[in-house]
N, C-alpha and C positions, 0 to 999 in steps of 0.2 A: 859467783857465789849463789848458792841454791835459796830461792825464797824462802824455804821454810825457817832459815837459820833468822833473818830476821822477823819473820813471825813470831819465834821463841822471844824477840828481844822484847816486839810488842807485846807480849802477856805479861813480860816484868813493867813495859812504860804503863801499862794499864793497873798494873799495882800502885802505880805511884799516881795516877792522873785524873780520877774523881774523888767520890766521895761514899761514906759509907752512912747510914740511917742511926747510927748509934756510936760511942766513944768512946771501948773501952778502956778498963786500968792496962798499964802493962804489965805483965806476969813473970816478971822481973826484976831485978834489983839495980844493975848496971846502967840505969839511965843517967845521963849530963842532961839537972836541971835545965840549962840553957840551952840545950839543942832540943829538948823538949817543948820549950815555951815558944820557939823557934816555928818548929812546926806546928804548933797546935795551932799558930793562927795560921798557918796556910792552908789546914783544913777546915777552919772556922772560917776563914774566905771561900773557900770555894767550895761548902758545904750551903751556902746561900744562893749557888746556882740554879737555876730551874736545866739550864743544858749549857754545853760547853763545846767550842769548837774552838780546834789548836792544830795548828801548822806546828810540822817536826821534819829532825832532819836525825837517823840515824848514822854509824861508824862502829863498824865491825873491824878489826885490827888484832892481827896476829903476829908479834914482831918476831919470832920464833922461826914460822914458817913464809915469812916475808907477806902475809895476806893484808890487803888493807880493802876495805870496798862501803859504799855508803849509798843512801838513799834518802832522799826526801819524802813525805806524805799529808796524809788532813787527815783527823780523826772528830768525828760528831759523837757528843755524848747526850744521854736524855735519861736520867735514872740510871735502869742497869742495862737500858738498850746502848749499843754503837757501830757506828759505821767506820774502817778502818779503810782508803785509797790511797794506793801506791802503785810506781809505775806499772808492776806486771799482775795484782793483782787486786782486789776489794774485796772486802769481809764485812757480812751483815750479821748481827745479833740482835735478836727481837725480846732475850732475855728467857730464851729456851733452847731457842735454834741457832744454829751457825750453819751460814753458808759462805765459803771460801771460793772466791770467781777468781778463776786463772786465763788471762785475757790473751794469753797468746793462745792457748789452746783452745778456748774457747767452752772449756767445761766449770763445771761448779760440783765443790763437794759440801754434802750436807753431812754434819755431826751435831751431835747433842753433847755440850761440853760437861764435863762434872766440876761442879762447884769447890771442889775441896782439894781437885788434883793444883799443885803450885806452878806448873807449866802451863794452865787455862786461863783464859782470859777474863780476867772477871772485876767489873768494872764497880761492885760494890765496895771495894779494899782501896780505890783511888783515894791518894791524900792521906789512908791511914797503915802503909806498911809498917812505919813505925809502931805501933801501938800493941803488936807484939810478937815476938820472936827473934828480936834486936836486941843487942846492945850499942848504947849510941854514944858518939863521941862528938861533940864541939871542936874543929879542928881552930879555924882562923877567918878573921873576916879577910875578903881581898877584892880587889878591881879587877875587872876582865870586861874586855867590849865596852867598855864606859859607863859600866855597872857595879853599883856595891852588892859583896855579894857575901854570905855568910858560907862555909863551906861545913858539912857535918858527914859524919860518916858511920854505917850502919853496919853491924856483923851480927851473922847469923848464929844464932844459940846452936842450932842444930850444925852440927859440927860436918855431917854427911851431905850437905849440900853443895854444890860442885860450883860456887864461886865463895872467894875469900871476905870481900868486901862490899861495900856500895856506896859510891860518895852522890850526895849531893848536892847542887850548890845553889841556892835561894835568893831571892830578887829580894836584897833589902830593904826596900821603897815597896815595891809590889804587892809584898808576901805571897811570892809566887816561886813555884819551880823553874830555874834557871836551866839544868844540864841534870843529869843523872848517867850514874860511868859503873858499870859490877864489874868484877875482874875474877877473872874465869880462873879455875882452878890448870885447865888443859894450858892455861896462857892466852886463850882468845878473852880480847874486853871488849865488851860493849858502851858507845856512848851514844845518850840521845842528849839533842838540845829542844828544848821547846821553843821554837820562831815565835810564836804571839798563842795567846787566847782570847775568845770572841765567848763572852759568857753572855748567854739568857738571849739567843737567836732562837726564833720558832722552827720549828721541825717535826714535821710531820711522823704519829708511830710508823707510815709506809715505809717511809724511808731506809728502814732499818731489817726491812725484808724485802729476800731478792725475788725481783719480779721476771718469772721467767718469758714474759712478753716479750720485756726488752732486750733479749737475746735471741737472738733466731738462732736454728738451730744448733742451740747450748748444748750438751753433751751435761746430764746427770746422774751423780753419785750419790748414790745412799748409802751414807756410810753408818747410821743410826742403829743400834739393836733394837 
């Protein structure tokens, strides 16, 4: 399965996985009180982080086309900086630049992301996709893994976007993101689980720019207008 495909997955987990500076209304009518109050404290918890580090495991599955494939990774958050590592590759963002290091080959591509495009990764929306462009639903509380977990599920107002839905499902006790699953329009679903988070760990702004020291002979793309 080509990395890029889960790249795409991670610009939606990073819609869901920090925080944002401000808490808008939604600009909608369709909201379930209770899936609202729901999430609002899960952004009000982790809107109290100063950075955030969390183990994931994604699952890509296409039962259509028989495709099933997954990966595990780490993602460092600090503001609107982050650092995303998985097996074949690691992405730095310093909160202007993106550099994408592809470890088999041994190159890095640099891009300047646009804020506004919904396939970028933009780590100021974490914790608040709900807040607008949704309609939300309070599905069912249920157990899983030996967890209470609240499950709510989100649909996209804009009709032209190319998944149906997006369930989530919330650490009752935690008030944390348990799993998050969007279901593709072509029939490919994407599911991530969040393994743990590690809030308010120091981390250096380096960290979050690639150093091309520590690469010998890296191979450089500028891919930047």
């Amino acid at each position: 399965m080509k990395q890029n495909i889960f790249l795409m997955l991670l610009f939606l987990l990073l819609t869901v996985l920090l925080y944002s500076q401000s808490n808008p209304t939604p600009d909608y009518k369709e909201v379930d009180p209770k899936a609202k109050s729901i999430l609002d404290k899960v952004s009000q918890k982790n809107k109290s982080y100063k950075t955030i580090k969390s183990d994931f495991a994604i699952v890509l599955e296409n039962k259509r086309d028989n495709i099933k494939d997954s990966k595990k990774g780490v993602i460092w958050i600090k503001g609107n900086k982050y650092k995303i590592d998985l097996a074949q590759s690691t992405i730095f963002y310093d909160g202007t630049t993106m550099w994408t290091y592809l470890k088999e080959s041994n190159e890095v591509n640099i891009t300047t992301p646009d804020p506004k495009d919904d396939n970028t990764l933009n780590p100021a929306k974490i914790f608040s996709i709900y807040e607008s462009g949704y309609k939300i639903r309070f599905i069912r509380e249920r157990f899983e893994k030996n967890r209470a977990l609240y499950e709510i599920e989100l649909y996209p107002v804009d009709l032209k976007k190319d998944y149906t839905k997006i369930n989530l499902k919330i650490d009752k006790d935690k008030n944390q993101i348990f799993s998050m699953k969007r279901f593709g329009k072509d029939g490919t679903d994407f599911y991530i689980e969040i393994l743990n988070i590690k809030p308010n760990e120091e981390m250096a702004d380096a960290m979050f720019v690639f150093d091309k020291s520590k690469y010998p002979k890296v191979e450089v793309n500028d891919l930047r207008e």
